[in-house]
C-alpha positions as CSV (number, residue, x, y, z in Angstrom):
1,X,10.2,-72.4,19.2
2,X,9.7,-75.6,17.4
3,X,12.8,-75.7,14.5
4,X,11.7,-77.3,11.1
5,X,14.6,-78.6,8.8
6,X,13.7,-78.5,5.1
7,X,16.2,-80.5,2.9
8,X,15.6,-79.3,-0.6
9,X,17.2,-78.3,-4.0
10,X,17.8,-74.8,-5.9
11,X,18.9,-75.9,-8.7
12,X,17.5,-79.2,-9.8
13,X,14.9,-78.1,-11.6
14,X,12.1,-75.8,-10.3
15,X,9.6,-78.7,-8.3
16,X,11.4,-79.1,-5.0
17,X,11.8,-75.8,-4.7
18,X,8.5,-74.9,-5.8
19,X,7.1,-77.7,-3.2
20,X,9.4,-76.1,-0.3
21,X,7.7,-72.6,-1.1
22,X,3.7,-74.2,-1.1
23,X,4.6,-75.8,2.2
24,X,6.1,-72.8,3.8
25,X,3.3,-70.9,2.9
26,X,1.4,-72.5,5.9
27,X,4.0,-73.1,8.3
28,X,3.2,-69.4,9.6
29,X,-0.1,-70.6,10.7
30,X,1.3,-72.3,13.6
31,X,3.3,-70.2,16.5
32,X,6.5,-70.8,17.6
33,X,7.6,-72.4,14.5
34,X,10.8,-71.4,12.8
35,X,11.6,-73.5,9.4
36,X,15.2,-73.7,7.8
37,X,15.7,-74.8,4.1
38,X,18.9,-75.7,3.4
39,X,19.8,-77.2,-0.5
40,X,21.0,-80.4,0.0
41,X,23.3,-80.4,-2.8
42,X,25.3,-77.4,-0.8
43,X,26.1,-79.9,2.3
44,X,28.6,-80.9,-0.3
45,X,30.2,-78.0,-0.6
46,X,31.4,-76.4,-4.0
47,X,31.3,-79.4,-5.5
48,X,28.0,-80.5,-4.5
49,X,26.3,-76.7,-5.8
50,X,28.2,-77.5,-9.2
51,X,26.5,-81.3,-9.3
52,X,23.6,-79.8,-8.7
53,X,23.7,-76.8,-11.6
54,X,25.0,-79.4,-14.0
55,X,21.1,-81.0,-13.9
56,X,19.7,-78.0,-16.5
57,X,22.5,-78.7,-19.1
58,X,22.5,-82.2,-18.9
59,X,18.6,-83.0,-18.9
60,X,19.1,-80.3,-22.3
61,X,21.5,-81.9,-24.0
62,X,22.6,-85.3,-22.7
63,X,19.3,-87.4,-22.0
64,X,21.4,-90.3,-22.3
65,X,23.5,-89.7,-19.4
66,X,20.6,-89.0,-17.2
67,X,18.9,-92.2,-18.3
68,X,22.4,-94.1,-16.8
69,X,21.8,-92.1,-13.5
70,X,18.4,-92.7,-13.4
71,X,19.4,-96.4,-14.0
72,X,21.6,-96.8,-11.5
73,X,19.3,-94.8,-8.9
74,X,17.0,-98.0,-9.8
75,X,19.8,-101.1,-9.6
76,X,22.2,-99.6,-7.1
77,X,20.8,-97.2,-5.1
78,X,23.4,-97.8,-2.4
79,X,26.2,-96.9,-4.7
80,X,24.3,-93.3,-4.5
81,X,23.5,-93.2,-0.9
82,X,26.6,-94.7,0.6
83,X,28.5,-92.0,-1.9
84,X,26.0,-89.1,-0.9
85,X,26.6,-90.0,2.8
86,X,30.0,-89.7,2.7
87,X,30.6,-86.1,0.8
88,X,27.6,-84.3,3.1
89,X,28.4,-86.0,6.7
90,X,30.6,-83.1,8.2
91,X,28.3,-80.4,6.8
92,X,24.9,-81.8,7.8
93,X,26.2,-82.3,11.6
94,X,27.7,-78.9,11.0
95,X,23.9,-77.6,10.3
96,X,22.4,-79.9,13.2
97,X,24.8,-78.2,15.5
98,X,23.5,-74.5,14.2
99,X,19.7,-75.5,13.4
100,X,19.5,-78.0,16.2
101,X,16.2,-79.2,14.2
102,X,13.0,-81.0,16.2
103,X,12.2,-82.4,12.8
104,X,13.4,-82.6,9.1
105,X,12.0,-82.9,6.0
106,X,13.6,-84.1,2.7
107,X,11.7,-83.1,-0.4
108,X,14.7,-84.5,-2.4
109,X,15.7,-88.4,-3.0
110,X,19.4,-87.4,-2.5
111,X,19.0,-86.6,1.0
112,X,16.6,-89.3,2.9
113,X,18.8,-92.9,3.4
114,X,22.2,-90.6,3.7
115,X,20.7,-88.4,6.5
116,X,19.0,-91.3,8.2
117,X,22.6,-93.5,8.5
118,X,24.2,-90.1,10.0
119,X,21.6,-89.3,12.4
120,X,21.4,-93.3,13.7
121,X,25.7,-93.2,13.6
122,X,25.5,-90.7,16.4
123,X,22.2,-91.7,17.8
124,X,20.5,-88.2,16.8
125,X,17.0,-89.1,17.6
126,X,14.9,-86.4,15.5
127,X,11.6,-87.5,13.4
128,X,12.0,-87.6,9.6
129,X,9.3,-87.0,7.1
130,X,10.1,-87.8,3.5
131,X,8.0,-85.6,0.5
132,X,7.7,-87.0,-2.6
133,X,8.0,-84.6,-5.5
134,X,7.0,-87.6,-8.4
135,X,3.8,-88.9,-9.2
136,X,4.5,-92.3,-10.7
137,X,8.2,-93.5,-11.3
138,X,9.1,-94.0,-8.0
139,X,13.4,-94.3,-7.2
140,X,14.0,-96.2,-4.2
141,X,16.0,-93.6,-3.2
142,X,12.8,-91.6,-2.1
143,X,11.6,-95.3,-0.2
144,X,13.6,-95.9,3.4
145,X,11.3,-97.8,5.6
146,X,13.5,-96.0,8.2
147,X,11.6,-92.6,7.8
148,X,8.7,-91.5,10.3
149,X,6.6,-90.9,7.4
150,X,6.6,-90.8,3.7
151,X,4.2,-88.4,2.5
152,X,2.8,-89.7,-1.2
153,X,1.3,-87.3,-3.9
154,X,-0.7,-90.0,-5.7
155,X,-1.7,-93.4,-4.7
156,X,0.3,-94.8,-7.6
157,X,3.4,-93.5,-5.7
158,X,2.3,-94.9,-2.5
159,X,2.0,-98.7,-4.0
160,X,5.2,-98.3,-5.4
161,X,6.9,-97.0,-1.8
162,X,5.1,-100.9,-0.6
163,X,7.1,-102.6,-3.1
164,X,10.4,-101.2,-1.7
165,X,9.5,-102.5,1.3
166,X,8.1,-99.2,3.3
167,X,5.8,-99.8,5.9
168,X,2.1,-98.8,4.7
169,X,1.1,-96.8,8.2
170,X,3.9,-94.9,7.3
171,X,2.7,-93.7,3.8
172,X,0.5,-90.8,3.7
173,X,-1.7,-90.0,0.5
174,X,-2.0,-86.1,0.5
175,X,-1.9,-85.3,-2.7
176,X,1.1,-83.0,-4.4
177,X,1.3,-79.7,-3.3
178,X,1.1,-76.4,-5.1
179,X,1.9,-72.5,-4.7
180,X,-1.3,-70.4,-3.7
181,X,-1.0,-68.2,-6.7
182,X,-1.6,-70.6,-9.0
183,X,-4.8,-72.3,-7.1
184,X,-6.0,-68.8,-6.3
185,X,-5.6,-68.0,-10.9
186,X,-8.4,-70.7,-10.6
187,X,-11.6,-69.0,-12.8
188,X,-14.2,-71.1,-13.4
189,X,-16.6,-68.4,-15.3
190,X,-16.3,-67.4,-18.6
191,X,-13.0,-70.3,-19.4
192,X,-15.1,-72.9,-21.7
193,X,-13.9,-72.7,-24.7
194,X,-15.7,-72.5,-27.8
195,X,-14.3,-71.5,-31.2
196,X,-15.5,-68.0,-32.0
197,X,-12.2,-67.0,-30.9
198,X,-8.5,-67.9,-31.2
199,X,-6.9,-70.8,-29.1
200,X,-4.6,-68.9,-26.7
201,X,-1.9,-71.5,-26.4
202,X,0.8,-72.0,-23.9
203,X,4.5,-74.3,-24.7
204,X,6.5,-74.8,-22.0
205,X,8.8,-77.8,-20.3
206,X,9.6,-77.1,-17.1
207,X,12.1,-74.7,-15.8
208,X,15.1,-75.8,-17.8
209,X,13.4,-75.0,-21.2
210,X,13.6,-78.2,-23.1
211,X,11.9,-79.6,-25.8
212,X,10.9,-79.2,-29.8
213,X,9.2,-76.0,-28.6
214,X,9.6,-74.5,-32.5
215,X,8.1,-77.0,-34.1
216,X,4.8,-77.3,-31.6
217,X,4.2,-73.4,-32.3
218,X,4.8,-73.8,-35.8
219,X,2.4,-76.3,-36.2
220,X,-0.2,-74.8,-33.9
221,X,0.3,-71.1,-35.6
222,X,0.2,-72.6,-39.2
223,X,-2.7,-74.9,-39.0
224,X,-4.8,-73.0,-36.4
225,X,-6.5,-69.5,-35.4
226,X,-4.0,-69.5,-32.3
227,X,-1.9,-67.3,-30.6
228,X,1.1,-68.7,-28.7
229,X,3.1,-67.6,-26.2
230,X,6.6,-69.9,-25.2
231,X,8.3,-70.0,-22.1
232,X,11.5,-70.5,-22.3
233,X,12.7,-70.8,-19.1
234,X,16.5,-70.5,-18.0
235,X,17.2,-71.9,-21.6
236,X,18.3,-68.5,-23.0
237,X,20.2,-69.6,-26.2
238,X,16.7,-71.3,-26.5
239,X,14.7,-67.5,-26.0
240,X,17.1,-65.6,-28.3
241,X,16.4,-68.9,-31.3
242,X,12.5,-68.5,-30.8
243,X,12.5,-64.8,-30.8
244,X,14.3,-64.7,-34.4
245,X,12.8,-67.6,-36.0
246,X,8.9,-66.7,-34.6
247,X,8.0,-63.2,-34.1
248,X,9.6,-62.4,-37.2
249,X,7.9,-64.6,-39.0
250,X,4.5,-64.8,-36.9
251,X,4.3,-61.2,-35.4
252,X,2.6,-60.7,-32.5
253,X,0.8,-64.2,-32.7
254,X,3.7,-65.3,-30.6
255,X,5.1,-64.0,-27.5
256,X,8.6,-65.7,-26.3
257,X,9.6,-65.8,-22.2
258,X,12.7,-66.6,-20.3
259,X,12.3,-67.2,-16.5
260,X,9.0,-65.9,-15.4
261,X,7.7,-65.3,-11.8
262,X,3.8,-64.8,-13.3
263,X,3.3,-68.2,-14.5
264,X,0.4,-68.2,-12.8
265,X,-0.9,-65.4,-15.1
266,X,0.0,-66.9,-18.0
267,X,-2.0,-70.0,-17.2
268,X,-5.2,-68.4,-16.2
269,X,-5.2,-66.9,-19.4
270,X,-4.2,-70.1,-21.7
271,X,-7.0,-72.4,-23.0
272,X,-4.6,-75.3,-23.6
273,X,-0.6,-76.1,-22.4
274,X,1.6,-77.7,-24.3
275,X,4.3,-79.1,-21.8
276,X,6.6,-81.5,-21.1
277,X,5.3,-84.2,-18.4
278,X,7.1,-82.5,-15.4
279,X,4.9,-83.3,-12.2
280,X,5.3,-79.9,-10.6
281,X,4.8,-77.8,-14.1
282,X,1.3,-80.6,-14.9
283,X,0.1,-80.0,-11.6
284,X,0.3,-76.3,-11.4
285,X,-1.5,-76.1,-14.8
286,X,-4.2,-78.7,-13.5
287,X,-4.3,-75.9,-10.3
288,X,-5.0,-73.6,-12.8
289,X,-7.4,-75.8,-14.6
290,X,-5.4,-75.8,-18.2
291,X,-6.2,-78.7,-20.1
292,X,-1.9,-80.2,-20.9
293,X,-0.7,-81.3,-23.6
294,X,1.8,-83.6,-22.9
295,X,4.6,-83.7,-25.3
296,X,7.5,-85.4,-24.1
297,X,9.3,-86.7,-20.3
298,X,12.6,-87.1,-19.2
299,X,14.0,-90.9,-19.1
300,X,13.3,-92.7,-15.7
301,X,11.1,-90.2,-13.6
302,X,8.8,-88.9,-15.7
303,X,7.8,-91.8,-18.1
304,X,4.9,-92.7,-16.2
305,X,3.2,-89.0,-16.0
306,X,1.8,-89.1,-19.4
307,X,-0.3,-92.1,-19.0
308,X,-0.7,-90.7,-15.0
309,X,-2.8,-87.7,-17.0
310,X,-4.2,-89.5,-19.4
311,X,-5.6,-92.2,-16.1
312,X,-7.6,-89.4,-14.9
313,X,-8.4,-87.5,-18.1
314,X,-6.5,-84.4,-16.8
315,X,-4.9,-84.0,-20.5
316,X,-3.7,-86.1,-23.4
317,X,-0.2,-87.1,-24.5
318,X,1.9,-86.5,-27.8
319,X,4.3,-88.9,-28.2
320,X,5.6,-87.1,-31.7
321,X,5.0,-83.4,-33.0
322,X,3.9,-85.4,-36.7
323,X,0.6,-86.2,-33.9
324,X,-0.3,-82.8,-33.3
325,X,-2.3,-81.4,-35.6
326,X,-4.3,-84.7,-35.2
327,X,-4.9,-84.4,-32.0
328,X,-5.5,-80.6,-31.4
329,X,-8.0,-81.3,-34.0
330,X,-9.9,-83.8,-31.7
331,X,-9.4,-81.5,-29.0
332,X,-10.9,-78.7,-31.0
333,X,-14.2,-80.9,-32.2
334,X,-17.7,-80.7,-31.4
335,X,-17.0,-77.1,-30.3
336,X,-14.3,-78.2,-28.1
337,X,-16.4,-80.7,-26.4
338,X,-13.3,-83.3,-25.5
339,X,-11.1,-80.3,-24.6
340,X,-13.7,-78.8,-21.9
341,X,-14.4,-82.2,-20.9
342,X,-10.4,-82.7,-19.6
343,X,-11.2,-79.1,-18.0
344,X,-13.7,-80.1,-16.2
345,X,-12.0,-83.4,-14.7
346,X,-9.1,-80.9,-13.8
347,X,-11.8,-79.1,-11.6
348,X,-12.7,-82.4,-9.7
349,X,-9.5,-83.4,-9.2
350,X,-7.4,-80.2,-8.4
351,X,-7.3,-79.8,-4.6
352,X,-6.3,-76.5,-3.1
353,X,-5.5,-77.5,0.3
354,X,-2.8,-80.2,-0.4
355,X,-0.1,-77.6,0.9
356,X,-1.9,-77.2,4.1
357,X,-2.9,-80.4,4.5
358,X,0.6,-81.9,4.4
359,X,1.6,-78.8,7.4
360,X,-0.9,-79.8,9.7
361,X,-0.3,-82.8,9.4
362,X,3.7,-82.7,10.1
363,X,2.6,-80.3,13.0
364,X,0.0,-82.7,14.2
365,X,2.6,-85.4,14.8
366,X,4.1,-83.8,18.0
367,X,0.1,-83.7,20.0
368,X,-1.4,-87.1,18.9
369,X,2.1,-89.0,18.9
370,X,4.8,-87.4,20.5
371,X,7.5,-87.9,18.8
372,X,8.4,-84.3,18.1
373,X,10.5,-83.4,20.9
374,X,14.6,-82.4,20.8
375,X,16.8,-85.0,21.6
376,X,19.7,-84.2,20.1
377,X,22.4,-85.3,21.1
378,X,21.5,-88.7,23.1
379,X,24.9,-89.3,23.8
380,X,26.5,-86.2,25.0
381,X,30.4,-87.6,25.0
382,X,30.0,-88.8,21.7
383,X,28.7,-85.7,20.0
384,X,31.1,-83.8,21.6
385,X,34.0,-85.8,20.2
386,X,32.3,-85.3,16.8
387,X,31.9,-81.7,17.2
388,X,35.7,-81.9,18.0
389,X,36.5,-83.0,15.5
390,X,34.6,-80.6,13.2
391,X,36.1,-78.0,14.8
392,X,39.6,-79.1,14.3
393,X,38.9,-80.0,10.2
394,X,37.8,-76.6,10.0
395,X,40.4,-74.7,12.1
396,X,42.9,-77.2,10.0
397,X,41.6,-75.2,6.7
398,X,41.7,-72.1,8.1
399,X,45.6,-72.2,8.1
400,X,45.4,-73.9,5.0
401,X,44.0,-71.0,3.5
402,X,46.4,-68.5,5.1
């Protein structure tokens, strides 16, 4: 049975989860392969899950604060790594001992540098392949020449991995993957639109619901034959404002979501998405083949996705609602001609395999390179004294707790 360790995030957001799912959508292909995912924010205990849970409220209502984080990520990314190595040491060897892993994957920034150091301190000799879940604004914490691979969604990412000094046989352009369901919503027939019929709209921004999401419907519902549906997402102070403000005014024009599991759905059945520039949110809608609207991105990560769409002509960006009207207008001209056109670069670029792409490749590793073999531990005496001493710190608690 080869054991695949998958470092991700619950709560950070919806993408590294999100990637974690596309990927272990194919890792059933293969035999004999058991994968773990473990939330790498939960190696700290308590107080790493409530770090992690604080990212919806803050990216909501203190953009400021995760500009400074996103700052320091970028000028002192060993202040971050030398502090996450220290707070998720005794868990992580507490998981080797239980997973005893023949390779892990990190789809989070967090938890690439800080695993590396532990696994070289006790000379744990297990290949490490790091995911990338941005497309452009690259933290060094996701670059550690140290790692067997990194595996890049865009080449953008990839020449900014070379600048931090990784390797380039060890960067891999696969491309970014995505969920099934929303590749296999994909209709080609029947989805150019021309304007005999209402704009079926679609605002969203991410998981954590943020963004002037009123004021986009407003002006799309008062200037425009469209219907609008809003997805709120965990934001439900946000649902419960939209709900009284819209349908009461609009009727059943609008539709208001929290939390769906059907995005997919929704998608298929949108003509255009208003959304901020979240990578895994852009990319599902390209999957789809939803021509985005992008109308705003969190400081640091995703400042470079709006011009990233643009690039490729997979959407256009709105850098203020007062734009709009303006641009849906263009959008809308020449019986839609510019908005069909970004459909039909979503349909060149979209790639449905990406997911299984990046699986056979991890699982290719072991029969062209052999690297993928259990060595863990190396050095016997030492682990044992570490596993000691684990042992004793939680034994030591134990009473505590009586």
């Amino acid at each position: 049975m080869k054991k695949i360790l998958i470092i991700s995030s619950e709560h950070t957001g919806h993408g590294h989860k999100s990637i974690t799912e596309a990927l272990n959508e194919y890792f059933p292909n293969y035999p004999d392969v058991s994968v773990h995912v473990i939330d790498g924010f939960s190696l700290a205990g308590n107080f790493g899950l409530r770090v992690g849970k604080l990212y919806g409220s803050v990216t909501r209502n203190a953009k400021d604060v995760w500009k400074m984080f996103w700052e320091i990520s970028i000028k002192n990314p060993k202040l971050i790594n030398d502090f996450v190595e220290l707070v998720i040491k005794e868990n992580l060897l507490n998981v080797m001992e239980e997973v005893k892993p023949d390779i892990i994957i990190s789809v989070h920034p967090n938890y690439i540098t800080p695993v590396i150091n532990i696994l070289e301190e006790y000379n744990i000799k297990i290949p490490f392949i790091t995911i990338i879940a941005d497309l452009v604004s690259i933290s060094p914490l996701w670059a550690d020449p140290r790692s067997d691979y990194t595996i890049c969604p865009t080449v953008e990412s990839k020449e900014k991995c070379l600048e931090f000094g990784v390797p380039e046989p060890k960067l891999k352009v696969i491309g970014f993957p995505v969920r099934s369901r929303f590749n296999n919503s994909f209709k080609d027939e029947g989805r150019e639109y021309k304007a005999d019929r209402p704009l079926n709209c679609l605002i969203m921004s991410g998981g954590e619901g943020v963004g002037n999401m009123s004021t986009i419907a407003k002006i799309l519902l008062n200037n425009f034959d469209a219907r609008v549906k809003i997805i709120a997402g965990r934001n439900n102070a946000l649902r419960k404002r939209l709900e009284r403000t819209l349908v009461e005014k609009y009727g059943d024009k609008v539709e208001v979501y929290g939390f769906v599991t059907n995005l997919q759905d929704l998608m298929a059945s949108s003509d255009i998405a208003f959304t901020r520039g979240s990578p895994n949110v852009a990319m599902e809608a390209i999957a789809c083949a939803v021509p985005l609207v992008i109308t705003g991105a969190l400081p640091g990560q995703e400042e470079g996705n709006p011009g990233y769409i643009e690039k490729y002509n997979l959407g256009v960006s709105c850098e203020s609602t007062r734009q709009l009207k303006r641009i849906v207008n263009e959008l809308l001209e020449d019986n839609a001609k510019m908005l069909n056109s970004i459909r039909q670069s979503q349909i060149k670029f979209r790639n449905p395999d990406v997911a299984k792409n990046i699986v056979d490749f991890i699982m290719s590793i072991e029969s062209k390179n052999n690297i993928i073999s259990l060595r863990f531990p190396s050095k016997p005496e030492k682990v044992k004294k570490v596993k000691e001493v684990i042992r004793a710190r939680r034994d030591a608690r134990k009473e505590q707790q009586k």
